[in-house]
N, C-alpha and C positions, 0 to 999 in steps of 0.2 A: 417348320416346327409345328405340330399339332396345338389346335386352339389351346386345350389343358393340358399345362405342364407345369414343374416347379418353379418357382423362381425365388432364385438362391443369393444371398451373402456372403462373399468370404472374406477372412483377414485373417493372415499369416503371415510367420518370421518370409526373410528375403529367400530365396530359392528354394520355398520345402517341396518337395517329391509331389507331396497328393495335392497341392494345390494348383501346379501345373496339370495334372493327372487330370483334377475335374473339369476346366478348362477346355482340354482337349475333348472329355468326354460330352463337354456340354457342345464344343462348337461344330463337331463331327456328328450331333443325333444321337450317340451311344446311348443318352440317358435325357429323356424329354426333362430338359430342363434348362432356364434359362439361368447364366452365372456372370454377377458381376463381383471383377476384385475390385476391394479398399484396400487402401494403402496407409492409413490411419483409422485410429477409435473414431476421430470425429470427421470425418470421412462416412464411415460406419451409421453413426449415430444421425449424419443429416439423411441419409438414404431412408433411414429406418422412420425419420419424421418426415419424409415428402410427401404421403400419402397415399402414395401408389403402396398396395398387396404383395407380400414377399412370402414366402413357405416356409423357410429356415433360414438359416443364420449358424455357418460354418466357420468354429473359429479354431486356434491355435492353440493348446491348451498351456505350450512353453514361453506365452505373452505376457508379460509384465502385466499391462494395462488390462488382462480380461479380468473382469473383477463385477461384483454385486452389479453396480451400476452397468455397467454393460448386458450384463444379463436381462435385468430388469426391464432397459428398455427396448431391449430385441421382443422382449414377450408380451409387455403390454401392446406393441405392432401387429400382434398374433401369429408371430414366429416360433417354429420349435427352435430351439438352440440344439445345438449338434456340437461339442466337443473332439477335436482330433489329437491323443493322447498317449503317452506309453503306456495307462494302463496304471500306474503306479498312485492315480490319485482318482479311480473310478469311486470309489464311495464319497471322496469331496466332494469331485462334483455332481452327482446327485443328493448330496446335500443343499447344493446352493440351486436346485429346480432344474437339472440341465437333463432333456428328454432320451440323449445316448452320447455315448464314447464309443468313437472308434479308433483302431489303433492308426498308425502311420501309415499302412502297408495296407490299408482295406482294399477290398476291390469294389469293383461294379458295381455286384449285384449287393456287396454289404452295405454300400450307400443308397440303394435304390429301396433295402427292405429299411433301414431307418426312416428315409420318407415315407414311404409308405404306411408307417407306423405313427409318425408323430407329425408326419408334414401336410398340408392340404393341398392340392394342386390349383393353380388359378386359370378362372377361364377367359378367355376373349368378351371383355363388354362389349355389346349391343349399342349402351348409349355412353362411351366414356365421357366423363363430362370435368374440367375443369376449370375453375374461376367463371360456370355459366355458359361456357361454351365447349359445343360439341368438336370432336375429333375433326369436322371439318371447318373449324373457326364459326359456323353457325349460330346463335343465341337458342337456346335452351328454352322455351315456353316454359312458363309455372302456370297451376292451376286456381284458382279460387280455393280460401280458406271461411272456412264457417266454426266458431267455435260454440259452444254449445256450452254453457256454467249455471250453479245456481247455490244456492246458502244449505245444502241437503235435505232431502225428505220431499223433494218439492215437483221428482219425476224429470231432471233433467236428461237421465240416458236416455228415458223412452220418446223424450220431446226431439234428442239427436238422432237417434233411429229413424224417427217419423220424418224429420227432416230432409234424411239421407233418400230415404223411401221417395220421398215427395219431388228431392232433386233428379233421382234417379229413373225415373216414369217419363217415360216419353224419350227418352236417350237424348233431350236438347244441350246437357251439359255434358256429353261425352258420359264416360267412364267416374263412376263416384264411389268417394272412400269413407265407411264410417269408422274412427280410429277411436279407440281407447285410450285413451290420455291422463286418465282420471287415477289419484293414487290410490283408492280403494277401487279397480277396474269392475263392473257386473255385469259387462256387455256380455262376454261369456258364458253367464249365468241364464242370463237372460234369454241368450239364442240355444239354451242349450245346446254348445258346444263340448262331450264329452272330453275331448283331446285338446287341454288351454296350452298347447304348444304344437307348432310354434307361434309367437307374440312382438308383443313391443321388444322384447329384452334381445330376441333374434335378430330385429330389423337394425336395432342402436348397435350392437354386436359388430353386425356387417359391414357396420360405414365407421367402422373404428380406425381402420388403416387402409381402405379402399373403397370406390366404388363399386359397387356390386351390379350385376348386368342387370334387364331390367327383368328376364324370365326367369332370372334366381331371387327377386324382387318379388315377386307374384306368386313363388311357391308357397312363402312367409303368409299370405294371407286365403280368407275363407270367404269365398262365392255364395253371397247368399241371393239366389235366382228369385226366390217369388218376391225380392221387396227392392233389386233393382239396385244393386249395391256390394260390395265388395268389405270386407270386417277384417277388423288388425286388432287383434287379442290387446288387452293388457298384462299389466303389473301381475304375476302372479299370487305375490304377499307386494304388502304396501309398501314393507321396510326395503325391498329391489329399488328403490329407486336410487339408493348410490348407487346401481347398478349402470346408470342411462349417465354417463358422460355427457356434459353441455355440447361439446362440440361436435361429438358421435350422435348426440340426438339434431343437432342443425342440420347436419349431413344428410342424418335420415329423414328429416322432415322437408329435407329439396327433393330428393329423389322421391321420395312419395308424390309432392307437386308438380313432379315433370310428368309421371304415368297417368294422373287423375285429372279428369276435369273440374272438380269441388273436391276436397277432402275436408269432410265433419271430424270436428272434433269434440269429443265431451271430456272434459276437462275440469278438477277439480277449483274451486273459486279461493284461492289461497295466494295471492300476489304479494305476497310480503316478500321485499328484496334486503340486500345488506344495508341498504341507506336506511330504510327504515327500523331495522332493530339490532344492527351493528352484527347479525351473523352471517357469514359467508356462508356457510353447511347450511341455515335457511333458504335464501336464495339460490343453491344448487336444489334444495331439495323441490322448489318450487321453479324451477327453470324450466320447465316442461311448460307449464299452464301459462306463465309469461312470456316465453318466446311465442307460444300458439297465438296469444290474445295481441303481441304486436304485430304480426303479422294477417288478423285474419282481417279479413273485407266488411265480413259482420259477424257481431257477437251476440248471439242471446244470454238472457239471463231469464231465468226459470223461476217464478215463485207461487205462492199462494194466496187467495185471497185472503184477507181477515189485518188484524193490526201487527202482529206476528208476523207475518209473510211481508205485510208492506215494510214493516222495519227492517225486516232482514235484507229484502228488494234493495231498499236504499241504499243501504252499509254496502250493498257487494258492486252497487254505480261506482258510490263514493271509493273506492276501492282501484275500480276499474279506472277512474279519471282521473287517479294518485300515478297507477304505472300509463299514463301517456294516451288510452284508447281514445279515438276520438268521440266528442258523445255524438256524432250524427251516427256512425257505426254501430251503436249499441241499441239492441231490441228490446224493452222489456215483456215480456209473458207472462201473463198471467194465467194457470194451468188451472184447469176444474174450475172454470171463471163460473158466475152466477148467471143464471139465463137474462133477471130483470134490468132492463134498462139503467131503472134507478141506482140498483147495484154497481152497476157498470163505471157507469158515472161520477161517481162515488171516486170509484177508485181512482180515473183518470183524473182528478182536480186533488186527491191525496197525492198521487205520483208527482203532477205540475205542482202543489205546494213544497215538498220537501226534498226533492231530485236535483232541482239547483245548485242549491247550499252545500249539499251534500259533493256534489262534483265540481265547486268551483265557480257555478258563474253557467255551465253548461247544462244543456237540458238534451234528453232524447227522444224519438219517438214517441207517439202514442202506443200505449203497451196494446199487444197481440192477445185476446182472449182465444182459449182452449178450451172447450165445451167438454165434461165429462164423457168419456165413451168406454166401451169395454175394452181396454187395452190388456187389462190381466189375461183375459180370454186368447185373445190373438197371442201373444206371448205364449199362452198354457198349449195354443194348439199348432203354434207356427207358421202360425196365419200371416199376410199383410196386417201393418197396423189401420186399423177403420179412419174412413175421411168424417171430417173434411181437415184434420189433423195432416196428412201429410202437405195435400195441396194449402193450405192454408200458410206452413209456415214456407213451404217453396216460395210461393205468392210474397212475404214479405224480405227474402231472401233478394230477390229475383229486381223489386222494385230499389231497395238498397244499394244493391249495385249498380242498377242503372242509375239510380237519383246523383251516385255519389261517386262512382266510377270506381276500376281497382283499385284497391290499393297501392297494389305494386303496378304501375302502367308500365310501359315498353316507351323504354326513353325517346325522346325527339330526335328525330333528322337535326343534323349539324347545319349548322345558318354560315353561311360567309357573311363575314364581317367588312361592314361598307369604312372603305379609307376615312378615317377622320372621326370616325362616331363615338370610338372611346376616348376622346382628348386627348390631351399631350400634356406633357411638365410645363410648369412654368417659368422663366428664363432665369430667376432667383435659387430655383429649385435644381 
């Protein structure tokens, strides 16, 4: 069977004609495509939730049980439904979403031109990967995450750019990704990228019902050569983010980690979950930014000097150290820092006074100063962003990891257990 072909559903009354028919045509080559029969709805229904990739979903239109619900979840799978019909209730069901009717008696090629129309063909992954292991029982490497946040206005994309930039120079971290994450996205804007598709909403898309290979993974995103770095569009409108499924987006944020060696992220600073203000729709909407930030290695946060920036600075610690981050992890930045000493200093014993309290008891780093430089320019001409901006924040990246190790480490060797070491009951007991 050729790498790309369909891979099909059916569920049908007991002996019907075309559902032997496909069968044969699937297991003879007739028609590239692969067919498995159910024998029940939920039968049906656990396939369609496995999370392997299906194309259609061919059903019986004289079933009791085909109904809304059925429909519904063949499609959110990203299934066409295909109804097999006498024809007497074609406007119903394209009422209830159903992509074609065919009669009893179709043939071949009347099956082959409905896929062709509403079905998508699936191809042989590259890195199947389940529960973290590859198709040869192997463990999956993930990459370093960098998250990049800050209170707005304060220049956190360019600070993620620069970073990406800085990680991506010299190729010692492999392959790096600077993502889009942020619910108002400008990265786009930024690199002027004319064509903001395809994006985040493609890549969440993809891992809805399957894994996606990893060279259909790669077409999703935008090579940007002179800074060393690989870009993933965002949000096109803000309000897309019901769009990104929790789950669809966890999916996509492994397979990103398995291609990359760092993936940046810039990420809006909005970690409010349902415990904190009793909305679920909150917490979806902000699942993006907190799944990034528990999982990333180090987190920057972005601000300004002056009393403004440090108040805002604080509030987005105290924030960070409410959802879980640990504070060795968290960088504070200070962008367009002041060149004087005294300035400097200043800040770093306002930081140490009020970053505590603010996060519980924990304190972070000494914050990273960012020296003014022409960034609008390199922007305006599509330039590298000017150092010592990229190497600088690599430099604090780079020590972070080592100071504090992954995150996510590659679990230990198994120990055998010496006879006698975990105790025993005792004789009461």
């Amino acid at each position: 069977m050729p790498a790309d072909r369909y891979v099909l559903l059916g569920l049908a009354r007991p002996r019907a004609e075309w559902f032997r028919a496909v069968g044969q045509w699937s297991s003879t080559a007739a028609i590239p495509a692969e067919f498995a029969k159910c024998v029940s709805v939920a039968e049906l229904q656990a396939r369609l939730a496995s999370g392997r990739r299906h194309s259609a979903v061919l059903l019986d239109g004289g079933l009791p049980a085909i109904d809304r619900d059925v429909l519904d979840a063949a499609r959110e799978a990203g299934c066409a439904v295909v109804v097999v019909d006498d024809g007497l209730r074609a406007s119903s069901w394209s009422a209830l979403g159903v992509a074609a009717v065919l009669p009893p008696s179709f043939s071949r090629e009347a099956l082959l031109d409905a896929l062709a129309t509403h079905a998508v063909l699936v191809g042989g992954a590259t890195t199947a990967v389940v529960d973290g292991l590859r198709q040869d029982g192997a463990p999956v490497p993930l990459g370093l995450v960098a998250a990049v946040c800050g209170p707005g206005g304060t220049g956190a994309s360019t600070t993620a750019a620069a970073l990406a930039q800085g990680l991506g120079a010299g190729g010692r971290h492999g392959d790096v990704l600077l993502a889009d994450l942020a619910r108002h996205g400008e990265q786009a804007m930024l690199h002027d990228v004319r064509d903001v598709v395809p994006g985040l909403q493609e890549v969440v898309d993809a891992h809805r019902s399957g894994w996606p290979a990893d060279d259909e993974l790669r077409t999703l995103l935008f090579h940007v050569v002179d800074r060393h770095y690989q870009l993933l569009l965002g949000l096109r409108r803000a309000r897309y983010w019901s769009t990104l499924r929790p789950r669809a987006f966890d999916a996509a944020f492994e397979s990103l980690r398995r291609l990359f060696g760092v993936t940046v992220c810039d990420i809006t600073a909005d970690f409010e979950g349902e415990r904190d203000g009793g909305s679920v729709d909150v917490e979806e909407r902000n699942h993006v930014a907190r799944a990034t930030v528990g999982l990333a290695d180090v987190v920057f946060v972005v601000a300004r000097p002056g009393v403004k920036g440090m108040h805002a600075l604080v509030r987005v610690l105290g924030e960070l150290a409410a959802t879980g981050v640990p504070a060795g992890r968290v960088v504070p930045v200070v962008n367009l820092a002041p060149r004087h000493p005294k300035a400097r200093a200043e800040i770093v014993a306002t930081l140490a006074e009020l970053a505590p309290p603010a996060m519980g008891g924990g304190s972070t780093t000494a914050p990273l100063f960012l020296p003014a430089r022409k960034v609008d320019e390199s922007w305006r001409d599509g330039a590298p962003l000017p150092g010592p901006l990229p190497s600088t924040l690599a430099r604090a990246f780079d020590a972070t990891v080592q100071r504090l190790g992954p995150l996510l480490a590659a679990p230990a060797e198994p120990e055998l257990v010496v006879p006698g070491s975990l105790g025993s009951w005792s004789a009461d007991e």
